[in-house]
PDBQT receptor file of N, H, CA, C and O in Angstrom, charges set to zero:
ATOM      1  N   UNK A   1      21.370  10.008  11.431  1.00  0.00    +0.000 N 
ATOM      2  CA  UNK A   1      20.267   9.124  11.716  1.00  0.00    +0.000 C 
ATOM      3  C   UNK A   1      19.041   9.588  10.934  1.00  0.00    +0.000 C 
ATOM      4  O   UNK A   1      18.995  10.776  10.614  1.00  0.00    +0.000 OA
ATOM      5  N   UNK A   2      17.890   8.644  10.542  1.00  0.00    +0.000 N 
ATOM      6  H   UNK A   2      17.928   7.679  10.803  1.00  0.00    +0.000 HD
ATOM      7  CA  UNK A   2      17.278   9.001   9.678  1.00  0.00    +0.000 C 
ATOM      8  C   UNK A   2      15.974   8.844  10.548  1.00  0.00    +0.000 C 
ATOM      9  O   UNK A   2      16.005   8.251  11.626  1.00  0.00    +0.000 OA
ATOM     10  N   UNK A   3      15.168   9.236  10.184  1.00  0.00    +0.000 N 
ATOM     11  H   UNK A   3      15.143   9.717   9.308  1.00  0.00    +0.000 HD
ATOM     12  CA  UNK A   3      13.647   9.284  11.070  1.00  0.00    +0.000 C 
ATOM     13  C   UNK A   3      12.279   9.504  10.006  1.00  0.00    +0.000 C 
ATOM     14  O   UNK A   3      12.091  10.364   9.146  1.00  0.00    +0.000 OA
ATOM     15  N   UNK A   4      11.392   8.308  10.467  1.00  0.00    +0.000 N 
ATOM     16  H   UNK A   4      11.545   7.608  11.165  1.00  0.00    +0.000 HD
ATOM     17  CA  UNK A   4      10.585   8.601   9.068  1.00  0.00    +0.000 C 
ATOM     18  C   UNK A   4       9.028   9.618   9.709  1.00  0.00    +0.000 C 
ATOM     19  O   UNK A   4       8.667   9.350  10.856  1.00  0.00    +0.000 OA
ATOM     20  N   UNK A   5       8.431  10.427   9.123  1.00  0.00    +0.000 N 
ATOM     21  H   UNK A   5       8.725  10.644   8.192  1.00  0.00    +0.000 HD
ATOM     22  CA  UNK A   5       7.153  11.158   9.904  1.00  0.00    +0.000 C 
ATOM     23  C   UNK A   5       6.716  11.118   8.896  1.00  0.00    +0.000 C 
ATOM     24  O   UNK A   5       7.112  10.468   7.928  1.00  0.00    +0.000 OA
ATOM     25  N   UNK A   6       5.367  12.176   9.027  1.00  0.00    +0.000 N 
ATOM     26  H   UNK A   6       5.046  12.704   9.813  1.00  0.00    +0.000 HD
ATOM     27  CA  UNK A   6       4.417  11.837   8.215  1.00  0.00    +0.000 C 
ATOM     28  C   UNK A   6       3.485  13.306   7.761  1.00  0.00    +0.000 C 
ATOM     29  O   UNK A   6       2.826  13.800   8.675  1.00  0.00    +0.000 OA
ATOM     30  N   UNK A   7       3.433  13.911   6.551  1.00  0.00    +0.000 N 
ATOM     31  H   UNK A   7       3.969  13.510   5.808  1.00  0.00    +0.000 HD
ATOM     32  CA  UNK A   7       2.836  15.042   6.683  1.00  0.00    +0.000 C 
ATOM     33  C   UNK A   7       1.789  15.223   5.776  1.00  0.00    +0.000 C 
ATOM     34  O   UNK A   7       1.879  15.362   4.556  1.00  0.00    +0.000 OA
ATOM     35  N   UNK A   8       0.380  15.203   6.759  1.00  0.00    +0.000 N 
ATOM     36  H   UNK A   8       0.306  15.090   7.750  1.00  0.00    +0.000 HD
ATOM     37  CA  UNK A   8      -0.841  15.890   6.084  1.00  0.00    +0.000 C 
ATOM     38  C   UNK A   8      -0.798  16.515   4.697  1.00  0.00    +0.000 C 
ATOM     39  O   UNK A   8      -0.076  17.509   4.614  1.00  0.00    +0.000 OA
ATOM     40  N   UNK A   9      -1.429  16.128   3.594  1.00  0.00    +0.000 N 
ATOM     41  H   UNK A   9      -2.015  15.321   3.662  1.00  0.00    +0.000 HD
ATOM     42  CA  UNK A   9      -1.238  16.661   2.631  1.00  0.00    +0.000 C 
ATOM     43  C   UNK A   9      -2.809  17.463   2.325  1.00  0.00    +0.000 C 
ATOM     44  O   UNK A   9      -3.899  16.953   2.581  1.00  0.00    +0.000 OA
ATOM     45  N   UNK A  10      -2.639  18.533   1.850  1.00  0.00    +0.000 N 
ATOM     46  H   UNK A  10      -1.753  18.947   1.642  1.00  0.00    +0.000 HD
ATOM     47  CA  UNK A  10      -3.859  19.328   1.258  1.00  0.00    +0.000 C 
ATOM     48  C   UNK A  10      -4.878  18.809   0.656  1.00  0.00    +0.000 C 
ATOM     49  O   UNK A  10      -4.394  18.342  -0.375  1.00  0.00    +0.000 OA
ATOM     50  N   UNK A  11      -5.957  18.607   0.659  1.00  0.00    +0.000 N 
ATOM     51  H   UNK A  11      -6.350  18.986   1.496  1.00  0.00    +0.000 HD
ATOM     52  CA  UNK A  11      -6.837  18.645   0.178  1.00  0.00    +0.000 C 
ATOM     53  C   UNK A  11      -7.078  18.852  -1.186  1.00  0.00    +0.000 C 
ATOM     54  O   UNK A  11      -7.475  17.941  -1.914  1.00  0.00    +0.000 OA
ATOM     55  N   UNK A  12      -6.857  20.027  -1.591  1.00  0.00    +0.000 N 
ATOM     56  H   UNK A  12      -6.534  20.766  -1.000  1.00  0.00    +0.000 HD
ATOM     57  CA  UNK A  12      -6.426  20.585  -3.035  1.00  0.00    +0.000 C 
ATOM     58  C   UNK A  12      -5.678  19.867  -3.530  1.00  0.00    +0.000 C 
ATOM     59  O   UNK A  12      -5.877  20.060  -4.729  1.00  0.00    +0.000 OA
ATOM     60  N   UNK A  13      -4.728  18.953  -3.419  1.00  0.00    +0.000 N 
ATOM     61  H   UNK A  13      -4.567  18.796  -2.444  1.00  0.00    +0.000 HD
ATOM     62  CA  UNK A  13      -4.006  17.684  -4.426  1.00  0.00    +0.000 C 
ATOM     63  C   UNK A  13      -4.644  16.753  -5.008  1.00  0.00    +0.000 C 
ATOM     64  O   UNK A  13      -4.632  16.470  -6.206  1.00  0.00    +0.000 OA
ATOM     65  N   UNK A  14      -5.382  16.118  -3.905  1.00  0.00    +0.000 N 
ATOM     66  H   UNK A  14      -5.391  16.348  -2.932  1.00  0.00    +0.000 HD
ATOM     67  CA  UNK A  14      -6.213  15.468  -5.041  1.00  0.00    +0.000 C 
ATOM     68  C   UNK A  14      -7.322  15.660  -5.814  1.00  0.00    +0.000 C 
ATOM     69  O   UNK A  14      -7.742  14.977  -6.748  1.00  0.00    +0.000 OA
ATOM     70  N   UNK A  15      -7.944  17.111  -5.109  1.00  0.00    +0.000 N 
ATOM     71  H   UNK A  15      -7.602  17.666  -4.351  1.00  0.00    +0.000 HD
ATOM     72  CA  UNK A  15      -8.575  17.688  -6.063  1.00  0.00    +0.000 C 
ATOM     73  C   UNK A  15      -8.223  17.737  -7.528  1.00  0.00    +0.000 C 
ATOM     74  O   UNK A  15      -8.773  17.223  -8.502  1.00  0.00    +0.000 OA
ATOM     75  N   UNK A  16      -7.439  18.294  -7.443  1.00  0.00    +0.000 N 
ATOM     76  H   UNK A  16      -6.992  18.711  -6.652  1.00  0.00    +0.000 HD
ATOM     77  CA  UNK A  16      -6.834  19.325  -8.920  1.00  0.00    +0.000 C 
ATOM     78  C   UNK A  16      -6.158  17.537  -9.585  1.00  0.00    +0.000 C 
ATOM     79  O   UNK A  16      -6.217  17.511 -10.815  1.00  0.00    +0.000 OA
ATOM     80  N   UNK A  17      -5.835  16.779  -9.233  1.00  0.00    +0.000 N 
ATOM     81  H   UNK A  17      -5.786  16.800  -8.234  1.00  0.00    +0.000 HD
ATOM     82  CA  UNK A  17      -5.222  15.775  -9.473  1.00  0.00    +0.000 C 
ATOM     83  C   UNK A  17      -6.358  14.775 -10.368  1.00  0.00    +0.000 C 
ATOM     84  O   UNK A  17      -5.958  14.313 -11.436  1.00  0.00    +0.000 OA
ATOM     85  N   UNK A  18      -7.433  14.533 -10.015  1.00  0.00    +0.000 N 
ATOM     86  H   UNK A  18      -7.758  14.908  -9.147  1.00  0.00    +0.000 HD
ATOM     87  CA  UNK A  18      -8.696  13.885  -9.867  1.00  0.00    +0.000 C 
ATOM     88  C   UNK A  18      -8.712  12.213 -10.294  1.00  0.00    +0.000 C 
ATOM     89  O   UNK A  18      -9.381  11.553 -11.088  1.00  0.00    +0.000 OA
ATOM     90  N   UNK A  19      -7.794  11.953  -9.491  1.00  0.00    +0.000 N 
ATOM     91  H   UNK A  19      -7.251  12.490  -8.846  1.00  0.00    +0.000 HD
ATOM     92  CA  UNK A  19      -7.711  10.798  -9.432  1.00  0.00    +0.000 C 
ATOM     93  C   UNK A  19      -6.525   9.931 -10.203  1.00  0.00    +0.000 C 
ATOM     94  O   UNK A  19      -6.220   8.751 -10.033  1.00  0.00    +0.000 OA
ATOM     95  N   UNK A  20      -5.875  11.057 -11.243  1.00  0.00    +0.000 N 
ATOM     96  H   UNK A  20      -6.122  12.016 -11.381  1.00  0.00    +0.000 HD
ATOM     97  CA  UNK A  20      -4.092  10.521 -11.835  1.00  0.00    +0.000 C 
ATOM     98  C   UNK A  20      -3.151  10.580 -10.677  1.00  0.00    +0.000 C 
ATOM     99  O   UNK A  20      -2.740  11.455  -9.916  1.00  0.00    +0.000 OA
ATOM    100  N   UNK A  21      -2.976   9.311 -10.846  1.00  0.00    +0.000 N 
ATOM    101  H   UNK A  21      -3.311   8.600 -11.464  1.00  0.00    +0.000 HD
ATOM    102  CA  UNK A  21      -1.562   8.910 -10.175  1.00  0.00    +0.000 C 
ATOM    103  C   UNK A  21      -0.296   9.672  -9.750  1.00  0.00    +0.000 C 
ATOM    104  O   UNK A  21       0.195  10.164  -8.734  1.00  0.00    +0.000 OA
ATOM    105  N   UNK A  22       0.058   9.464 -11.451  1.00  0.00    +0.000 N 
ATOM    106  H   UNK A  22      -0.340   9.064 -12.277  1.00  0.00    +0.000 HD
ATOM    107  CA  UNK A  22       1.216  10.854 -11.927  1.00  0.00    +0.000 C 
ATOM    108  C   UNK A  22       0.952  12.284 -11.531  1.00  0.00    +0.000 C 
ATOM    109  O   UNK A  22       1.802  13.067 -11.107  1.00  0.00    +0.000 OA
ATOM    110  N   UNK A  23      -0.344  12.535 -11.723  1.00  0.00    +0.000 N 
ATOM    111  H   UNK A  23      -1.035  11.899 -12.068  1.00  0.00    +0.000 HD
ATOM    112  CA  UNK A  23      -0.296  14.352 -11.374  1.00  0.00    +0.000 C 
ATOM    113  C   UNK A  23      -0.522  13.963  -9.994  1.00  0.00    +0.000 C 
ATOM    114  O   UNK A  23      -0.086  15.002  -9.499  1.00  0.00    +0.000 OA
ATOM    115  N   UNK A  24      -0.901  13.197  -8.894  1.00  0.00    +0.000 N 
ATOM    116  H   UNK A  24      -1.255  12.352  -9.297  1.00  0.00    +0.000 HD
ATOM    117  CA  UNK A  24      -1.026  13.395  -7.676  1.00  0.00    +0.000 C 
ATOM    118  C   UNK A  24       0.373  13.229  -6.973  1.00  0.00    +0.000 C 
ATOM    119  O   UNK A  24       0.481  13.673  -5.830  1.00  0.00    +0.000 OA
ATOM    120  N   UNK A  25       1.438  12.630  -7.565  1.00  0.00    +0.000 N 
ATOM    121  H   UNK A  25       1.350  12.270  -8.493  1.00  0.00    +0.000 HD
ATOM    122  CA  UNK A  25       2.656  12.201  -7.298  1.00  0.00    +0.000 C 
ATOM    123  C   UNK A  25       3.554  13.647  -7.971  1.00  0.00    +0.000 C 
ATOM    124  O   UNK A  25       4.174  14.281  -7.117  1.00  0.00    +0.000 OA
ATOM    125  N   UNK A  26       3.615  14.007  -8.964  1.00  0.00    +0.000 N 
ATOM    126  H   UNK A  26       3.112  13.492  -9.658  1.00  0.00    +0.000 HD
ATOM    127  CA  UNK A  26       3.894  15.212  -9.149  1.00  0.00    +0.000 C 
ATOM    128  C   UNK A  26       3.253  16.513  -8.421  1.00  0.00    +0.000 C 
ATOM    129  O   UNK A  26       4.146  17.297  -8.101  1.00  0.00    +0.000 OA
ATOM    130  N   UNK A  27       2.199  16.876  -8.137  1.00  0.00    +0.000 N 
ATOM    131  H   UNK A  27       1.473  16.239  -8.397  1.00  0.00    +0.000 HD
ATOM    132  CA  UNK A  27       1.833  17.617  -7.013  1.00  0.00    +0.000 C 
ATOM    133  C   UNK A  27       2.338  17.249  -5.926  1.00  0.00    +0.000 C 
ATOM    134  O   UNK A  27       3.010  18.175  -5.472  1.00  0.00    +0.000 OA
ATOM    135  N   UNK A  28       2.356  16.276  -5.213  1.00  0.00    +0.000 N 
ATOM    136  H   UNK A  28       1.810  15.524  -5.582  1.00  0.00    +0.000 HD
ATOM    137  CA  UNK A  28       3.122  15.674  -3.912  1.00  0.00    +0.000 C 
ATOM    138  C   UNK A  28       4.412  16.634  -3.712  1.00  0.00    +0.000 C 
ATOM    139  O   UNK A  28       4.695  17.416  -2.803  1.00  0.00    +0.000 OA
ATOM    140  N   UNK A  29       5.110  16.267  -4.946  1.00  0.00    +0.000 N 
ATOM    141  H   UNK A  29       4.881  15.633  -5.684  1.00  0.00    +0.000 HD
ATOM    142  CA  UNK A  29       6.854  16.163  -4.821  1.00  0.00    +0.000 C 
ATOM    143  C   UNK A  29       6.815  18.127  -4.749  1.00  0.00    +0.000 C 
ATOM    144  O   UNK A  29       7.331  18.595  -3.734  1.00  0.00    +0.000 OA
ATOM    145  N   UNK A  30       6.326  18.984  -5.611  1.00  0.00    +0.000 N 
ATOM    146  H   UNK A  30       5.907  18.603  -6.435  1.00  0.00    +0.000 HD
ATOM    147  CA  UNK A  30       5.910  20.101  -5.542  1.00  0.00    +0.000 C 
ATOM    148  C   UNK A  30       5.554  20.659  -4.136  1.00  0.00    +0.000 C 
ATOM    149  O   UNK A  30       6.087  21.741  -3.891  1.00  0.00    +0.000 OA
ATOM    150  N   UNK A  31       4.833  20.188  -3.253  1.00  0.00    +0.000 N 
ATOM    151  H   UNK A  31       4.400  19.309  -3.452  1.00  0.00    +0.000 HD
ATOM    152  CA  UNK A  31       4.676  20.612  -2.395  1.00  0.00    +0.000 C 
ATOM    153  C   UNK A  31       5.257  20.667  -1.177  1.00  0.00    +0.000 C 
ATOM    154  O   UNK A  31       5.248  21.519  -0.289  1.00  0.00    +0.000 OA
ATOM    155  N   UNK A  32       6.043  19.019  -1.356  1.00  0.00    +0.000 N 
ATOM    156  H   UNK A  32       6.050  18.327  -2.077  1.00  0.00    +0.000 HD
ATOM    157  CA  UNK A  32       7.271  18.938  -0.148  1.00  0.00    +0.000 C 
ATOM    158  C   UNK A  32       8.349  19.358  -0.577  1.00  0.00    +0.000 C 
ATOM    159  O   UNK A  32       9.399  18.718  -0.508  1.00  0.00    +0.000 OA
ATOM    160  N   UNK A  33       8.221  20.543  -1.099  1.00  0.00    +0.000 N 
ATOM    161  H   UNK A  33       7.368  21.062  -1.156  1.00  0.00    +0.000 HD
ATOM    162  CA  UNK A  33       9.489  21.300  -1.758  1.00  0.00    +0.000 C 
ATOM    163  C   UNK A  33       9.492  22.486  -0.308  1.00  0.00    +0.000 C 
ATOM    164  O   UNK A  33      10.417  23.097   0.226  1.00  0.00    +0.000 OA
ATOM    165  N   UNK A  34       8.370  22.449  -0.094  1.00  0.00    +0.000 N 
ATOM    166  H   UNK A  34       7.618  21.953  -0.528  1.00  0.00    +0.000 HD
ATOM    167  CA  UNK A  34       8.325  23.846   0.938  1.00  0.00    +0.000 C 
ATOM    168  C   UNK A  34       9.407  22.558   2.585  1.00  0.00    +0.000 C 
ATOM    169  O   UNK A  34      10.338  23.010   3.252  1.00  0.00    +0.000 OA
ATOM    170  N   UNK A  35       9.147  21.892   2.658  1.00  0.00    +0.000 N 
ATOM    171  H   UNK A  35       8.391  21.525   2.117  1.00  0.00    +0.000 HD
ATOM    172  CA  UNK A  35       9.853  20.746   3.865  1.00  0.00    +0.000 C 
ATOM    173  C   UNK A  35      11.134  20.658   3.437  1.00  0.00    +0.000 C 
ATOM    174  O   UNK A  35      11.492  20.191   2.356  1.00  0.00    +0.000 OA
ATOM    175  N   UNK A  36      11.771  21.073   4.223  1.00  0.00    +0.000 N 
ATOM    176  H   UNK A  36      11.480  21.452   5.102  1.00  0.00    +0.000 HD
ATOM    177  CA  UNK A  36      13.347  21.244   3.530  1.00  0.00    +0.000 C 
ATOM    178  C   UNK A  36      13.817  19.927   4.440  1.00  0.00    +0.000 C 
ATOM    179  O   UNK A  36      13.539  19.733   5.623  1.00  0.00    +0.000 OA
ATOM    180  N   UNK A  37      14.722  18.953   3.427  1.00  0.00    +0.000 N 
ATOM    181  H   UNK A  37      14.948  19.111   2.466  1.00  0.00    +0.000 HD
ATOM    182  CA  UNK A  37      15.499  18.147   3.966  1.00  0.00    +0.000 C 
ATOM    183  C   UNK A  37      14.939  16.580   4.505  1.00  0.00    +0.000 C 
ATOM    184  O   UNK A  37      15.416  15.674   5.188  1.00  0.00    +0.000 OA
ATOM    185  N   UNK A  38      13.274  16.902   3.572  1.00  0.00    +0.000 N 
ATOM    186  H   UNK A  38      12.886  17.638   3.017  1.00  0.00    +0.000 HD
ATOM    187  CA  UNK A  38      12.359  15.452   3.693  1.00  0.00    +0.000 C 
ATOM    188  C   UNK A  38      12.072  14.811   2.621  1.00  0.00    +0.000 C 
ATOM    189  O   UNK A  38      11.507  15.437   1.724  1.00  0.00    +0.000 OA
ATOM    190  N   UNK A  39      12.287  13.841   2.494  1.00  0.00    +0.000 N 
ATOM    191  H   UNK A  39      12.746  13.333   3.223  1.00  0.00    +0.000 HD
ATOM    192  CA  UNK A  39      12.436  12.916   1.258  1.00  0.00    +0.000 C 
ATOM    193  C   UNK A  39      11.106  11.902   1.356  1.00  0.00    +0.000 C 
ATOM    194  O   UNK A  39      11.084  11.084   2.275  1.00  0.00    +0.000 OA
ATOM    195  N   UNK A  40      10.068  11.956   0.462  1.00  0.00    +0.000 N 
ATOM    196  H   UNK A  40      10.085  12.620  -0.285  1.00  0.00    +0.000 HD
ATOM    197  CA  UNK A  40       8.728  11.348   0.546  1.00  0.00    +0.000 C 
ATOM    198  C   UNK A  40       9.430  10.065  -0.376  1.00  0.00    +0.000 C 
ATOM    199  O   UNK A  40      10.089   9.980  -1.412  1.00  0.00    +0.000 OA
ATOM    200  N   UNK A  41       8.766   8.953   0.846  1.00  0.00    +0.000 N 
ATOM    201  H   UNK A  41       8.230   9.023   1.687  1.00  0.00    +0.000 HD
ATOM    202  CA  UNK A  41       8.609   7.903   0.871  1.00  0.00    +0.000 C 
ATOM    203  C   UNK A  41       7.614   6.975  -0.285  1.00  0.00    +0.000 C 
ATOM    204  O   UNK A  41       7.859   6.239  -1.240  1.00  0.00    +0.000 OA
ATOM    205  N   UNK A  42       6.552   7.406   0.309  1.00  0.00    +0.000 N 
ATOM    206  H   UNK A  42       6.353   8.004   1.085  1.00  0.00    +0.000 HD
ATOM    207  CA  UNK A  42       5.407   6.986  -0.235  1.00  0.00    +0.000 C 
ATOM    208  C   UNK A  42       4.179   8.072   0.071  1.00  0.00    +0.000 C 
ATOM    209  O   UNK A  42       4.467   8.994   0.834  1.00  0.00    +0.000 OA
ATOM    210  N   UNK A  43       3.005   8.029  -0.404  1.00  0.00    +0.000 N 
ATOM    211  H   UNK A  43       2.771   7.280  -1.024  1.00  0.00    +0.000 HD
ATOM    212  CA  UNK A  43       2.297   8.443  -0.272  1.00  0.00    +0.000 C 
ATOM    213  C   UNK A  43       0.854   7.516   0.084  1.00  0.00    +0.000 C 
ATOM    214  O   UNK A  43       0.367   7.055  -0.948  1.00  0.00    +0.000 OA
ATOM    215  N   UNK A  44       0.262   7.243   1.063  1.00  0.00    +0.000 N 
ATOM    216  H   UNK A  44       0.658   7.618   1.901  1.00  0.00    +0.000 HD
ATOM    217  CA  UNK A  44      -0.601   6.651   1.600  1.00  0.00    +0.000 C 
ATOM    218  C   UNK A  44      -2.042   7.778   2.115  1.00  0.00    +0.000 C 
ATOM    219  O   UNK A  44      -1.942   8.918   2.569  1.00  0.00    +0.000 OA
ATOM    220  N   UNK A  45      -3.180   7.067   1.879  1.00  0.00    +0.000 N 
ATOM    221  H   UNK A  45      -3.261   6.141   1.510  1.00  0.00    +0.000 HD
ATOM    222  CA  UNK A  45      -4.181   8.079   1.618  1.00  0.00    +0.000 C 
ATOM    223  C   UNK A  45      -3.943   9.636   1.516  1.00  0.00    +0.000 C 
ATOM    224  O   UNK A  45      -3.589  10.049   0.412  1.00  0.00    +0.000 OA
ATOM    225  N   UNK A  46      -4.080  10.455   2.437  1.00  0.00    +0.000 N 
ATOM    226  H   UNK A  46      -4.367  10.119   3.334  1.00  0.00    +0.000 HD
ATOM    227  CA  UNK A  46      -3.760  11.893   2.556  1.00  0.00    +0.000 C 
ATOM    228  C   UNK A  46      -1.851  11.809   3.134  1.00  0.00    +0.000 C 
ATOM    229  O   UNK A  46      -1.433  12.869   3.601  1.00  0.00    +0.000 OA
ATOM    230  N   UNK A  47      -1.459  11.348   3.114  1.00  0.00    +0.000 N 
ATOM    231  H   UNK A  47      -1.799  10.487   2.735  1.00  0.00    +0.000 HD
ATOM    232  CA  UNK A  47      -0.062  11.262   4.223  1.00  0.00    +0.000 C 
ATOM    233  C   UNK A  47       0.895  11.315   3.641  1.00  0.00    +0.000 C 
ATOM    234  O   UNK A  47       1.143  10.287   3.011  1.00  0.00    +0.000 OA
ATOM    235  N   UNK A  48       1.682  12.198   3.550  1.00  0.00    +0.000 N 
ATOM    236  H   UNK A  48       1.480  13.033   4.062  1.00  0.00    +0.000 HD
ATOM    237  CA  UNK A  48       2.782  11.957   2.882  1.00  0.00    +0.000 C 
ATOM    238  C   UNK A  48       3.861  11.060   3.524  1.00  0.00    +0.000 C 
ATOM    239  O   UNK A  48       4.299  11.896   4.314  1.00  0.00    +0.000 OA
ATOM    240  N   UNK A  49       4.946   9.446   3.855  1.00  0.00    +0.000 N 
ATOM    241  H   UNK A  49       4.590   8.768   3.212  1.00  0.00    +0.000 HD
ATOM    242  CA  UNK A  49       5.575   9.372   4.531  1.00  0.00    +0.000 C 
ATOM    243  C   UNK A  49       7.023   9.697   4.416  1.00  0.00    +0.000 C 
ATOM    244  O   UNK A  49       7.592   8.995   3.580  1.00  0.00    +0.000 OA
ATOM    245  N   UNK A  50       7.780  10.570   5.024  1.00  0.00    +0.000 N 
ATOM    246  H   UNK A  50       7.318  11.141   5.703  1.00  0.00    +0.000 HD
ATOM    247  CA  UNK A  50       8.737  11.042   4.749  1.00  0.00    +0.000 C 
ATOM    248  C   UNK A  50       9.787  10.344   5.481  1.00  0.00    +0.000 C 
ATOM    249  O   UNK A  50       9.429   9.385   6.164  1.00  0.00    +0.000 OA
ATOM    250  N   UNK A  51      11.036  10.662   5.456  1.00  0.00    +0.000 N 
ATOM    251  H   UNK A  51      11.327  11.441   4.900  1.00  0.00    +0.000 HD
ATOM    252  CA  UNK A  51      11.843  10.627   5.849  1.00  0.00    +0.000 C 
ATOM    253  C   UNK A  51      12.927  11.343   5.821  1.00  0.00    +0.000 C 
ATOM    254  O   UNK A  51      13.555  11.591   4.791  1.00  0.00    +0.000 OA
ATOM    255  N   UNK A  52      13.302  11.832   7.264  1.00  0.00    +0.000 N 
ATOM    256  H   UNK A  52      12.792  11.631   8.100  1.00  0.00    +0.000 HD
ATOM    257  CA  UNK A  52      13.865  13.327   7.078  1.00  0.00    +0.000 C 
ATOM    258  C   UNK A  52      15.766  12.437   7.991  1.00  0.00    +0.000 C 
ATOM    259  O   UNK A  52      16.141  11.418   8.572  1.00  0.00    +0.000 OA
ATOM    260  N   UNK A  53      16.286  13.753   7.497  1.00  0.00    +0.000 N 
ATOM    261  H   UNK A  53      15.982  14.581   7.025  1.00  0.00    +0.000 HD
ATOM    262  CA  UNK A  53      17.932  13.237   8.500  1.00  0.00    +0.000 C 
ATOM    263  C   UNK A  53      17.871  14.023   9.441  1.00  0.00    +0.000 C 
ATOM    264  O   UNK A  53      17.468  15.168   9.236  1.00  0.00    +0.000 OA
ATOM    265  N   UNK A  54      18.252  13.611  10.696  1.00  0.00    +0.000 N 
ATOM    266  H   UNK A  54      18.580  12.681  10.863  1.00  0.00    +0.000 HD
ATOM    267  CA  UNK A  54      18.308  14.186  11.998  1.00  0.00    +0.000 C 
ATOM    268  C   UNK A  54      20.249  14.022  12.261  1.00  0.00    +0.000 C 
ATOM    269  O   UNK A  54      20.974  13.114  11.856  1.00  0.00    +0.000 OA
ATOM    270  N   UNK A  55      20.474  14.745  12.732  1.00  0.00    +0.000 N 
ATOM    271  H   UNK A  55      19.885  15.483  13.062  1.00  0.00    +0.000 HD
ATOM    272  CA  UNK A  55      21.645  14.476  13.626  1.00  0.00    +0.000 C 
ATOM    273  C   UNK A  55      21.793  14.402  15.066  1.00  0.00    +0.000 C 
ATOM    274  O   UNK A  55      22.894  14.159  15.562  1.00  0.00    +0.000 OA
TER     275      UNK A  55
């Protein structure tokens, strides 16, 4: 079963990002590297939306 949540993203992303798309989407994917087993959805203001597998 799949379950979608949602995780706070740093501050420092879109900093360092400053407003590119691509580097804010590449920082994203970088960081939900530490979330094992969550697959980002989309990214909506600060939020990452994920979707993780539950059993």
């Amino acid at each position: 079963m799949n379950t979608q949540t949602k995780v706070v993203l740093p501050a420092w992303i879109f900093e360092q990002a400053q407003g590119d798309k691509d580097e804010i989407k590449r920082l994203v994917l970088e960081y939900m590297k530490r979330y094992d087993g969550y697959r980002v959805i989309k990214v909506s203001k600060r939020l990452a939306i994920c979707e993780t597998h539950t059993i």
